[in-house]
N, C-alpha and C positions, 0 to 999 in steps of 0.2 A: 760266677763260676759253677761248674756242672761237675757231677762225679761222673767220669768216663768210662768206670769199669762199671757202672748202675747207670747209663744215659736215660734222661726223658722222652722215651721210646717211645711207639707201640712194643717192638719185643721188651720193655721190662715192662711193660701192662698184661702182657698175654693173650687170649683169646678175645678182648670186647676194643675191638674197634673205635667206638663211639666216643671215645676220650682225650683231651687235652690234658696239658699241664702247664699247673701255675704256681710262681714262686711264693714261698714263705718266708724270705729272709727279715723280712721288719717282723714276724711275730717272735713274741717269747717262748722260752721253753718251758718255764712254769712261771704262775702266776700265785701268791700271796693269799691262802685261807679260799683256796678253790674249794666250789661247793656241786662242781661237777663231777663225774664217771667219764671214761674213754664210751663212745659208743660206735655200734659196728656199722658199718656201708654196706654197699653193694659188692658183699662178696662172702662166700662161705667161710666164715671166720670165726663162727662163734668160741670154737677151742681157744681161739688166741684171747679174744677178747675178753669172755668173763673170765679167767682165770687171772687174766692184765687186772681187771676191776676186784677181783679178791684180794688179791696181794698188794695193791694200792690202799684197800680200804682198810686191810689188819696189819699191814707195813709198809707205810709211804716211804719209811727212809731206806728201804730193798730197792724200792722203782730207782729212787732218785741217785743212790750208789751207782747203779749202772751205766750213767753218762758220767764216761772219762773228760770229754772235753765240748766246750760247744763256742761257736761264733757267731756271724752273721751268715756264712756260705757252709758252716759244713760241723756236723757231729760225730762224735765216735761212742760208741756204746758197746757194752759188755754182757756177753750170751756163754750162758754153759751150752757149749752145742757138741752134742754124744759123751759129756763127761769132762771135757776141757773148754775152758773160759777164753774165748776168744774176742779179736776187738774187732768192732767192723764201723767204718766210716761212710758215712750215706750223705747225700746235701740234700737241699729246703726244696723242692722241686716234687709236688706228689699230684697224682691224677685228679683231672677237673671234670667235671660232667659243666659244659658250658652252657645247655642249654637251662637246667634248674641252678644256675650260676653258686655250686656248691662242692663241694670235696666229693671225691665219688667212695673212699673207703672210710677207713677209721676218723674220725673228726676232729675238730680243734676242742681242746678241752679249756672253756672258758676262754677260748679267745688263743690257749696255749698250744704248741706243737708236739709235747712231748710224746704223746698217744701216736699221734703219726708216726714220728720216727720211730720210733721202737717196734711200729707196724712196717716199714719201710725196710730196715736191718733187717728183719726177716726174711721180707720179699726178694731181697739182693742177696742172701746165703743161696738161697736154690733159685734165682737167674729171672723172676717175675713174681708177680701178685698173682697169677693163675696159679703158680705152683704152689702157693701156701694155701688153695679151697681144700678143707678137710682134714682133719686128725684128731688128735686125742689131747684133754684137758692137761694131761698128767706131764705130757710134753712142754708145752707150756710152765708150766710149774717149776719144771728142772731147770730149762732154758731160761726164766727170771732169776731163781733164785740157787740154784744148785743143790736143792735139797732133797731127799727123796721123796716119795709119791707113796696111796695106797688106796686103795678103792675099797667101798663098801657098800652092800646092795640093801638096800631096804627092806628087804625080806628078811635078812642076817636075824636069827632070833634075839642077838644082841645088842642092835642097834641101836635102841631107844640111848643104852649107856656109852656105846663109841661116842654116840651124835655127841651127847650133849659133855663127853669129856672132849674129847675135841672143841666145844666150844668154849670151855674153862680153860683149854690153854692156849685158843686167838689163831690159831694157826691159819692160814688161809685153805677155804674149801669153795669147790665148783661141786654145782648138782648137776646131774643127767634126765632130762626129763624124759618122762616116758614115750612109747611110741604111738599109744592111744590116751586121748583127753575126750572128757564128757561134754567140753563147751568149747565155747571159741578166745578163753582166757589166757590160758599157756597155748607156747607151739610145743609141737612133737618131736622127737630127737634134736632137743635143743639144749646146748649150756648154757645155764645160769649162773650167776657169779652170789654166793649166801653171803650175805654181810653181817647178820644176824643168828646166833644160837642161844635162847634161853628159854626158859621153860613155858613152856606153850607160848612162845614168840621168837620165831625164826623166820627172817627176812631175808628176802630171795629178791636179784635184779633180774632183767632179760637184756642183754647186753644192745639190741635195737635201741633201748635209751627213750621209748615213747613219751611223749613230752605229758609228766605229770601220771604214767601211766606205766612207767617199769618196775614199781618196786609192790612188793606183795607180803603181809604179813598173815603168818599161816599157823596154825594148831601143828604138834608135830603128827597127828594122824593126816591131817591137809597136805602136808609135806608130802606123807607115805605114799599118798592118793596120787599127786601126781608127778611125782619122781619115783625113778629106777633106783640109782645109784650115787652116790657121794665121792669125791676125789679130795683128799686133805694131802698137802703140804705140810714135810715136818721142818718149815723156818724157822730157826734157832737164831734170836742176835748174838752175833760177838760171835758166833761159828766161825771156824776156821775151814778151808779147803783146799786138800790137793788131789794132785791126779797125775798119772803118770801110764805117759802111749804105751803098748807091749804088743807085740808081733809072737805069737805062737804056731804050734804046730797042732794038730788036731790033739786032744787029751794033755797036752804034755801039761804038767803041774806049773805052775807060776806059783814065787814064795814071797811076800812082803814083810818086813816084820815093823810091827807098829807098836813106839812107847807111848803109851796113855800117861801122861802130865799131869790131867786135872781129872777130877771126878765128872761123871756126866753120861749125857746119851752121846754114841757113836753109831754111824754107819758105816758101811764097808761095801760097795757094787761095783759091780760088770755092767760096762756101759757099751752098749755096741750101736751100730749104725744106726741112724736114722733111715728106714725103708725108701722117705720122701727122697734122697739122695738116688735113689734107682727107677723114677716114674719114667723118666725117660730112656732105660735101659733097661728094656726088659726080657736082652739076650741074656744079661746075666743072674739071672731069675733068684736075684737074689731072698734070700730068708734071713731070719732070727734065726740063731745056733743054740741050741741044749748048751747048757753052761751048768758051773756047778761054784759056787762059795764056800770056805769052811774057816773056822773061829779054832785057831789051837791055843789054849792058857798050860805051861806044861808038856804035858804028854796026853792031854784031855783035848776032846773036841766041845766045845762047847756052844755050840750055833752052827748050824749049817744049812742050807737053803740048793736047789737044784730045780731045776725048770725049765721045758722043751723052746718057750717061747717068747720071753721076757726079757725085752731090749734093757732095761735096766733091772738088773737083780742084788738085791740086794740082801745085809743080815743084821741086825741091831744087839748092842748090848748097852746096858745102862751101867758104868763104870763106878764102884763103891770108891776106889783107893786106883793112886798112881800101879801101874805096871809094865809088864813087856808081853806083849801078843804075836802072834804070827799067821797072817791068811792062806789061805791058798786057794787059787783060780784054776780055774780049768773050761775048755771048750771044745764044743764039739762041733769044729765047723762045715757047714754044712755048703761052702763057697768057696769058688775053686780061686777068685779074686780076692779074696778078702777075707782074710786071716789076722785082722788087726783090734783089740780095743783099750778101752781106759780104764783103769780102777782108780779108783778114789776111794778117800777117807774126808768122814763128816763127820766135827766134833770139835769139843772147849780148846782144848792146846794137845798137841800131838807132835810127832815126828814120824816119816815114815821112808823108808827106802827096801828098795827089792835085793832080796838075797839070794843064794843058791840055795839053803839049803833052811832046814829048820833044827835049831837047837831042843831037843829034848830035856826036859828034868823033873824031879816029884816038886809038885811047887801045890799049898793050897787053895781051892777056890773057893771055900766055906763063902769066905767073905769079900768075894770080887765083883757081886752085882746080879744081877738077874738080864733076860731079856724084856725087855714096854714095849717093844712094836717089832711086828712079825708080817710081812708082806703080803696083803693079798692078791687074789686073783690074777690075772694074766691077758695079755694083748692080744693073743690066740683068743679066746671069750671075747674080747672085744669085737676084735673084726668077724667074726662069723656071724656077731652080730649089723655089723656094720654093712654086711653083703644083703641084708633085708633091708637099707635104708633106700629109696628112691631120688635120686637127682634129681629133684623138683628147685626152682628158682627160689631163692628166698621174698618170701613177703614181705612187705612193711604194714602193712595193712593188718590194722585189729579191731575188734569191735570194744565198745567202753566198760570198762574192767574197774572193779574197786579194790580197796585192802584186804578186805578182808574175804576169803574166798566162799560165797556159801554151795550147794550142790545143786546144780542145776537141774531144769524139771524134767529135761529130755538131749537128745545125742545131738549135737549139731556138728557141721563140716568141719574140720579144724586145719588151721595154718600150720604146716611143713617146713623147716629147716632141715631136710633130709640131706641140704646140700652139704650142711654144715659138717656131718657125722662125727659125732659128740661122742658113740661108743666105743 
């Protein structure tokens, strides 16, 4: 049987012609103490892919949460997509390149299908595999796990200590490679999936998967050299999640009020559209809208966060003691269609529902907690970097690469994933 709303098209293929499809239903979906990574195909994918291979490698039991059910004909699988956890069902059926008698995108892992499909539920939210060339790691990230996201540049004069607390608490993190390399060892705006942070030994994959030839163990100055930037994942096990649609008017206030149950780290974000939702519509010239968050404890504000361009914005506080909080959203939208998002709450045990109005009183917050993570940077930065990437084909092709990086004696030509664009 076939899924008819996602048929083995060419239109759910996209633009490349060239391809058949062939069933998978006798493979398994996972297999038993696999000692493989998903690796990427023929297609600008690398966002999807290393950040897939991060959060597999620091939380297998995230991946494997996500499949609600599976058969021989047909799976269903669960995506945060723009802030709400939806199900989406695909069957075994994924693009063949017949003539190197092999999968043309994401691959069997050990023999397993689950890497495809989870690449396939993507492809079938926006209508082909052509529509998912290109985006941002941090996307990914939310879309696996629902957690939020936060970038950090290597230049950051504080880096050295993010990196390596981030890597004391496992969280999953994608690097950004740069857009110039001294050799032909890394490609150029490509994501990498970090499997490794400790001290002066930080392991980076290349999500192509080169046989015997993806993984790289680097100094954290080797790091610096050839990466941009970092995207970590704040997955929490045992986090709870809700979210809840809201239709507003330009400015107008939205009030949630949230009892914090347990001690802990909390998030709180405006989740708005995915841009991808508009490639094909681009009478409605759609944008990101200025949005604004605020943390009331009391009659105090305690957090608040505001941002011209940041599809997810979010605010953190680290919760000392049970309490009663109240958000307030706001947007400035800037689309005459689309005046709709999600806010959620990320955290130990909570309750939440929206009210009209906010309860005022003197309440103390001597001892309510501090804020541990404060958001940075913005998608506006991203893409204006992204408008310097070149649509060049993805290579496969690398010349023989070892562990350990040393600095090469002169410039050589270097391999492009500009297709992929990773910033």
């Amino acid at each position: 049987m076939i899924d008819q709303e996602f048929p083995p098209s060419l239109e759910s293929i996209g633009k490349k012609k060239n391809l058949s499809w062939k069933c998978f239903n006798d493979f398994p979906l996972f297999v038993e103490q696999s000692s493989q990574f998903p690796k990427q195909g023929k297609l600008g994918n690398c966002y999807w892919i290393a950040p897939l291979v991060s959060v597999y490698a620091a939380k297998p039991q995230q991946i494997k949460s996500l499949f609600e059910s599976h058969n021989n004909e047909f799976t269903s699988v669960r995506f945060c997509i723009d802030g709400e956890w939806q199900l989406i069902t695909v069957d075994h059926h994924f693009p063949f390149n017949e003539d190197k008698q092999k999968v043309a995108y994401s691959k069997l892992v050990d023999g397993a299908i689950w890497a495809m499909i989870l690449e396939k539920a993507w492809a079938k939210l926006y209508g082909s595999y052509q529509q998912i060339n290109a985006g941002f790691n941090r996307t990914t990230f939310k879309v696996l796990t629902g957690a939020p996201t936060n970038k950090f540049r290597v230049k950051d004069p504080n880096f050295k200590e993010i990196f390596y607390e981030i890597g004391d608490l496992r969280f999953p993190v994608g690097a950004n490679s740069k857009k110039q390399q001294e050799d032909n060892i890394f490609a150029t705006n490509h994501a990498y999936s970090v499997l490794k942070i400790q001290e002066d030994q930080i392991v980076v994959r290349n999500p192509w998967g080169l046989k015997n030839r993806d993984q790289h163990i680097l100094t954290l100055e080797e790091f610096k050299k050839r990466f941009a930037s970092i995207e970590c994942c704040y997955h929490f096990d045992g986090y709870q999640y809700q979210g809840e649609k809201v239709t507003s008017v330009i400015l107008e206030p939205v009030y949630f009020e949230i009892e914090i149950k347990a001690p802990g780290n909390y998030f709180f974000t405006i989740n708005q559209k995915n841009k991808r939702w508009f490639r094909n519509k681009p009478h409605l010239k759609y944008v990101i809208s200025p949005c604004q968050i605020e943390m009331i404890y009391g009659d105090t504000i305690m957090n608040q966060q505001h941002h011209k361009s940041n599809k997810e914005l979010w605010i953190n506080w680290n919760f000392s003691k049970p309490c009663k909080i109240y958000i307030i959203c706001k947007v400035e939208w800037q689309n005459i269609e689309v005046n709709e998002f999600i806010f959620n709450t990320y955290g130990p045990e909570f309750s939440q529902k929206r009210v009209m109005e906010i309860i005022k009183n003197n309440e103390d917050f001597n001892n309510l907690g501090s804020i541990q993570f404060v958001q940075r940077d913005s998608e506006k930065e991203q893409e204006e970097e992204e408008k310097q990437i070149q649509n060049t084909n993805v290579n496969f092709e690398q010349v023989d690469q070892i562990q350990r990086v040393p600095s090469p004696p002169h410039q050589k030509e270097r391999k492009s994933c500009g297709q992929c664009s990773i910033y």
